[in-house]
C-alpha positions in Angstrom: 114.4 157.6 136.6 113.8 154.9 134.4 110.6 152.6 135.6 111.4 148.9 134.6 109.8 145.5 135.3 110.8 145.4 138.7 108.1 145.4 141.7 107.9 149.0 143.2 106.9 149.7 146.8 104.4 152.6 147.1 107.2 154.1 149.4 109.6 154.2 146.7 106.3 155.5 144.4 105.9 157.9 146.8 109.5 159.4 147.0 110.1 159.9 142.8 106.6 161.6 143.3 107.6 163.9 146.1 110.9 164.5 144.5 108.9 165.7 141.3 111.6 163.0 139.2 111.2 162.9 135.8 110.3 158.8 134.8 110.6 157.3 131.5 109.7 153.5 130.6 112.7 151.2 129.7 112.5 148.9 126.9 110.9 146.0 128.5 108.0 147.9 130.0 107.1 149.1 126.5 107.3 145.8 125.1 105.1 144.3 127.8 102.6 147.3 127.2 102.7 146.7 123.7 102.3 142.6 124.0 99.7 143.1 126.9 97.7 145.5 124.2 98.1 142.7 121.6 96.5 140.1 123.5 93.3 142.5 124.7 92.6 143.6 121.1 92.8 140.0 119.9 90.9 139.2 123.0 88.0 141.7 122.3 88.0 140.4 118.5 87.3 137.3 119.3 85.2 137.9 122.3 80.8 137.3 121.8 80.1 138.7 125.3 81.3 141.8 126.8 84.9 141.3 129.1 84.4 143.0 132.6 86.4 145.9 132.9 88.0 146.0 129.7 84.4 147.2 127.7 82.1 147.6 130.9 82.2 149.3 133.8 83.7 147.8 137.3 82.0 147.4 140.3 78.0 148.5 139.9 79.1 149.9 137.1 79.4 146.4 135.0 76.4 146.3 133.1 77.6 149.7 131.4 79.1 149.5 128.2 82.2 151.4 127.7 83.0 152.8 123.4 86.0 151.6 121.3 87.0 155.3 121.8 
């Protein structure tokens, strides 16, 4: 099963999951990925105050710094 762009229902989630399917990402999905990991890094370059839930916690957890690693 190839996962692409598409919106999935969690019932469809649900059935590759019970059917133990083997998924792969199709091109578009890894180019998103890769764009959406662009803009975050340049976003965290630039960036003088932490970004919520990127490099802090969520929740009660915000004030929590999370490492590079």
């Amino acid at each position: 099963m190839e996962l692409n762009l598409d919106h999935w229902t969690i019932e469809q989630l649900s059935e590759i999951i019970e059917r133990k399917e083997t998924v792969s990402l199709s091109e578009a999905c890894k180019q998103k990925i890769a764009s959406c990991r662009e803009y975050l890094d340049g976003k965290l370059e630039r960036a003088t105050e932490p970004v919520y839930g990127v490099n802090t916690g969520f929740g009660a957890l915000y004030d929590r710094s999370i490492s590079e690693e």
